[in-house]
N, C-alpha and C positions, 0 to 999 in steps of 0.2 A: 505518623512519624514522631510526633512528640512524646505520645502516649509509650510509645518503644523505648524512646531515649531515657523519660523517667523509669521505666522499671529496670532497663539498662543500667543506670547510674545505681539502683537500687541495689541490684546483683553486684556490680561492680568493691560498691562501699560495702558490703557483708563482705563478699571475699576479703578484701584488704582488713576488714577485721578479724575477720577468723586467722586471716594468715598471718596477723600480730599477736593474738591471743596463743596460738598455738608458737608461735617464735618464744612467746616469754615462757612458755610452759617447759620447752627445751631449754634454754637458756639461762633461766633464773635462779638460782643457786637453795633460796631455802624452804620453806612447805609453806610460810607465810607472802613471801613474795609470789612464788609458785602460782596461790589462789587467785592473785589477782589475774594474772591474762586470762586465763579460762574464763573466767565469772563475769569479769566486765568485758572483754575484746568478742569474745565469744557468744556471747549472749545478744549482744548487737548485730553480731554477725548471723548467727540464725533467725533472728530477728528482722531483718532487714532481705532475708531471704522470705523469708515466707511474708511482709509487707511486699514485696514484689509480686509474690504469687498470690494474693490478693489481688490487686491492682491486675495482672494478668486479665484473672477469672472477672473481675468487673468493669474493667474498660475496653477488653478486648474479645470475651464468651460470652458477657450478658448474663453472667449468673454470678450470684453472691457464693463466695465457699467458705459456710460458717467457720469448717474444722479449722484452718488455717489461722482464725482470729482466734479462737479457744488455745489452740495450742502458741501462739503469742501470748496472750495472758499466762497463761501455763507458765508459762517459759519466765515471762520478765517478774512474777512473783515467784517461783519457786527457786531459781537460783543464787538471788541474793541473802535466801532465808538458808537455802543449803551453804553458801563461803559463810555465813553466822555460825551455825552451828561446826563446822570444820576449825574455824580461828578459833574458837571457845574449847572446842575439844584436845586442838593444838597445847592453847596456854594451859589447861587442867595438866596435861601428862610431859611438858616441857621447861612450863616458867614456873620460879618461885615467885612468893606474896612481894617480895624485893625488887625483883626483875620488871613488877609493872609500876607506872606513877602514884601519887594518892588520890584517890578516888573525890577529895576537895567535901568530904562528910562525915558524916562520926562514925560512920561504919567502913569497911572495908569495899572492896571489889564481889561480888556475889558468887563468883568463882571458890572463892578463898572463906569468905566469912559466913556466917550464920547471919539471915536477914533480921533486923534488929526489933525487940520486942514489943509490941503493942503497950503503952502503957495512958495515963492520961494525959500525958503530955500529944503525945502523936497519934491518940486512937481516932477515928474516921466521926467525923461530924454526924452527930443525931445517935450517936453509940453511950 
């Protein structure tokens, strides 16, 4: 019975996230806000689906199901590096160099500027 209840709860909390992730996805007005339901609401929520369907296959079939833990990993590295690369692609073809804060260094934002040149002041120790 308990062993139910936790994967129960498990299913439960994925839905309610998918069904947030997907609510901001409709409802969000711009491609920056947008990223975020999908990427975070979502990704716990298939997440927490298949930590259920783990738990299933091991406390109730008596057999480990690698694929499930692969595709978690999968999953919680590869989506936060995909909204990276989206937001960055976002501000390349939408912001100007103005539109973002200062970077707080002698160079710019990496987007914008040319990464700054090797010289002796900054070259890498034992060079």
């Amino acid at each position: 019975m308990v062993i139910e209840i936790v994967i129960s709860v498990f299913i439960v909390i994925s839905g309610i996230f998918g069904l947030v992730g997907s609510f901001g996805l409709i409802k969000l007005g711009d491609t920056m806000q947008r990223l975020h339901g999908p990427t975070k609401a979502t990704t716990l929520g298939v997440g927490g689906a298949l930590i259920a369907s783990m738990l299933y296959f091991v406390l109730v079939k008596d057999s480990f199901s690698f694929h499930e833990l692969l595709i978690t990993l999968f999953l919680f590295l590869t989506a936060p590096i995909t909204a990276n690369f989206i937001a960055k692609a976002y501000l390349a073809h939408n912001a100007t160099p103005d539109d973002v804060p200062d970077s707080g260094r002698d160079y710019g934002w990496a987007i914008y500027d040319d990464p700054p040149l090797l010289n002796e002041t900054n070259a890498p120790k034992g060079e």
